[in-house]
Steps between C-alpha positions, in 0.01 A plus 500: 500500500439478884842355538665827442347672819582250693881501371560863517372483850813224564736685350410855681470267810871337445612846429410626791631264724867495298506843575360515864744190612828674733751250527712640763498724856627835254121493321348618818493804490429514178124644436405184235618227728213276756811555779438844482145499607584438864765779593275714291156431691693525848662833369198609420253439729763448840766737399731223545805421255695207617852623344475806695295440851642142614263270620144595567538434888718806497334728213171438735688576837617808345140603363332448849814725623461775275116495616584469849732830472248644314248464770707592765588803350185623352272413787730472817760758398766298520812465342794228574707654275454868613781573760303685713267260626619170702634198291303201478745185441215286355442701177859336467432177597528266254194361328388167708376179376213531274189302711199558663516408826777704698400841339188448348447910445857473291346191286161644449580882496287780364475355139325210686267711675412683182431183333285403748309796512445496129369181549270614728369790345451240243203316699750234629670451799852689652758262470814681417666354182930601566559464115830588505625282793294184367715587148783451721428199666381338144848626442852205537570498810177660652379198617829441744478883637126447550560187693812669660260763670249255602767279687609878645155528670451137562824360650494646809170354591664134371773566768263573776309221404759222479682626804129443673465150344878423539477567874146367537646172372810543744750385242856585604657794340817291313616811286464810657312741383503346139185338530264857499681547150 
């Protein structure tokens, strides 16, 4: 008599997985299907759906935007898009590499500062959590862009110093230029 428990709880087990298996990339969308659960969470709780906003480099970008004009316009009274006040050509500018170290207020943004102060007010220390923009470096292809702003704040301080060492060690210039490349 025990044996029946245990096989009614193998077959609702084997039912359950026959039905929750998705065998192919149309199931996930679909609400009973395990690839659903990611696009749903990150719809829900980001406001992010990949068919519609791109990558989430860009669908962050144009979050911190909309806060950024939000600000301006609330608080500084001022509008880019009003023709009545003088155009600003870096509301335009397209969005730059996603990293903390040439723009760290772009990286961390206000969403990082209110992390941080949540924290805080928690008993813990500031540190300002960007949630979005680490999303985006976890993202493919974050890692290079991250790294791609780093060398953007770095390499000029690798020319400098090679050009020192370079003519510290008096070593003939064969190519030009070339060699602070």
């Amino acid at each position: 008599m025990k044996l029946l428990p245990f096989s009614s709880g193998l077959g609702a087990l084997g039912l359950s997985l026959i039905v929750g298996c998705a065998s192919h990339t149309s199931d996930m969308n679909r609400h009973w299907s395990e690839r659903s659960i990611g696009p749903r969470v990150s719809r829900a709780f980001l406001t992010y759906d990949w068919e519609k906003d791109g990558s989430y480099r860009d669908f962050a970008w144009q979050k911190k935007q909309d806060i950024n004009l939000t600000v301006r316009r609330h608080f500084f009274n001022n509008n880019p898009e009003n023709p009545f006040q003088p155009g600003d050509e870096s509301f335009y500018a397209p969005r730059p590499p996603n990293s903390l170290l040439p723009r760290p207020w772009n990286y961390i943004h206000l969403e990082g500062l209110a992390t941080g102060a949540i924290l805080y007010a928690a008993g813990g220390m500031f540190v300002p959590i960007p949630i979005d923009s680490v999303i985006g470096t976890l993202e493919e292809g974050g890692d290079d862009e991250f790294m791609q702003g780093v060398g953007e704040t770095f390499r000029p301080v690798g020319v400098v110093t090679a050009s020192f060492m370079h003519d510290a060690l008096a070593l003939p210039e064969t190519q030009g230029d070339a060699w602070r490349h």
